[in-house]
N, C-alpha and C positions, 0 to 999 in steps of 0.2 A: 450614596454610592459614588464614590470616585472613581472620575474619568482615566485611564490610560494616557500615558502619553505616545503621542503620533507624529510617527517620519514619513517624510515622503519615499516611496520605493526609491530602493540604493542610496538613502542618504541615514539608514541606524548608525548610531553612533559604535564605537568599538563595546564589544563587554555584553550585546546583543547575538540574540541568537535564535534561527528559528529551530521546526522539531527536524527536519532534514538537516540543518548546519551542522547539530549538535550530533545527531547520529554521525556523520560524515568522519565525528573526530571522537566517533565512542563514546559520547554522553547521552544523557538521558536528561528530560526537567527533574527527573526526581521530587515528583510532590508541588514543586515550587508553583505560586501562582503565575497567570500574563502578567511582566513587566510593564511592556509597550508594545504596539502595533504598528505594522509598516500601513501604508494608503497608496493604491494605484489606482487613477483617475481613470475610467471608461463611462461612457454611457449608458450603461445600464445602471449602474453607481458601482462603488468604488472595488476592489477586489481589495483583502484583506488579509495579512499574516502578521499573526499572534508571534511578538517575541519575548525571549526566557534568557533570566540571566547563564552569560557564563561561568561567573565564577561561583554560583550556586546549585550547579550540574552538579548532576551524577553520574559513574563510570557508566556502560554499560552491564547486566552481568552476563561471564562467560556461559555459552554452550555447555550441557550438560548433556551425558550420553541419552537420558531420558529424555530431553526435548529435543533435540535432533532425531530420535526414534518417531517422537509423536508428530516431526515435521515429514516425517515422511510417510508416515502411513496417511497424515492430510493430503500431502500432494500425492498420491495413490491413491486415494480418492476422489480428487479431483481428475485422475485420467482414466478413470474406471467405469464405461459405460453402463448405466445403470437396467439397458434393453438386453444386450447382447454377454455384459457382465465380461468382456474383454479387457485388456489392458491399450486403450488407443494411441500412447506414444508422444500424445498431447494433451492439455488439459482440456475439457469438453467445455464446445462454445455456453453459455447460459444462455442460450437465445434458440439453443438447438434443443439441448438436453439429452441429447445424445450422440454417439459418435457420428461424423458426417456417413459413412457406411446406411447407419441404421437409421436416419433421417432422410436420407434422399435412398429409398429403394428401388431399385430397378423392378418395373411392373412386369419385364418377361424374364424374368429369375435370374439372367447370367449376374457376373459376380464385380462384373467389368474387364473379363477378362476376354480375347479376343480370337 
């Protein structure tokens, strides 16, 4: 198995790229395997980002009406409490699992309202 070659963080040579760089300017790796890897030194050992070349990126491809439908009926379920079956306006904590309403209930009924 061959090693990757490794740069220090902020020192990849040009023609590098990671998966955030490449989005930023509409590409994709496109298939392509890790080129090379940046190395940021901490203490617990090193943090690590995979780079891909750029001139063997792929475009992005555009939005279609169909997955922009299916992105939104995801985030519409993501704000969709699943107790009260409302629409909460935000996406529901995952720690809650449901809207903060129907998590924290008031034990003498009012609605919080005063």
């Amino acid at each position: 198995m061959a090693t990757l070659p490794t740069y220090r963080w902020h020192l990849a040579p040009d023609g590098y790229a990671t998966r955030r760089q490449l989005r930023a300017h509409n590409l994709r790796p496109g298939g392509q395997d890790v080129a090379a890897q940046l190395e940021r030194p901490r203490r617990r050992g090193p943090l690590v980002a995979y780079l891909y070349r750029v001139d063997l990126a792929k475009p992005v491809p555009p939005m279609t009406p169909a997955r922009w439908a299916a992105l939104a009926k995801a985030n519409t379920a993501r704000r969709t409490c699943p107790k009260c079956r409302r629409d909460a306006g935000y996406v529901i904590p995952t720690a809650l699992g449901t809207c903060v309403p129907c998590a924290y209930l008031d034990p003498h009924g009012s609605e919080g309202n005063v």
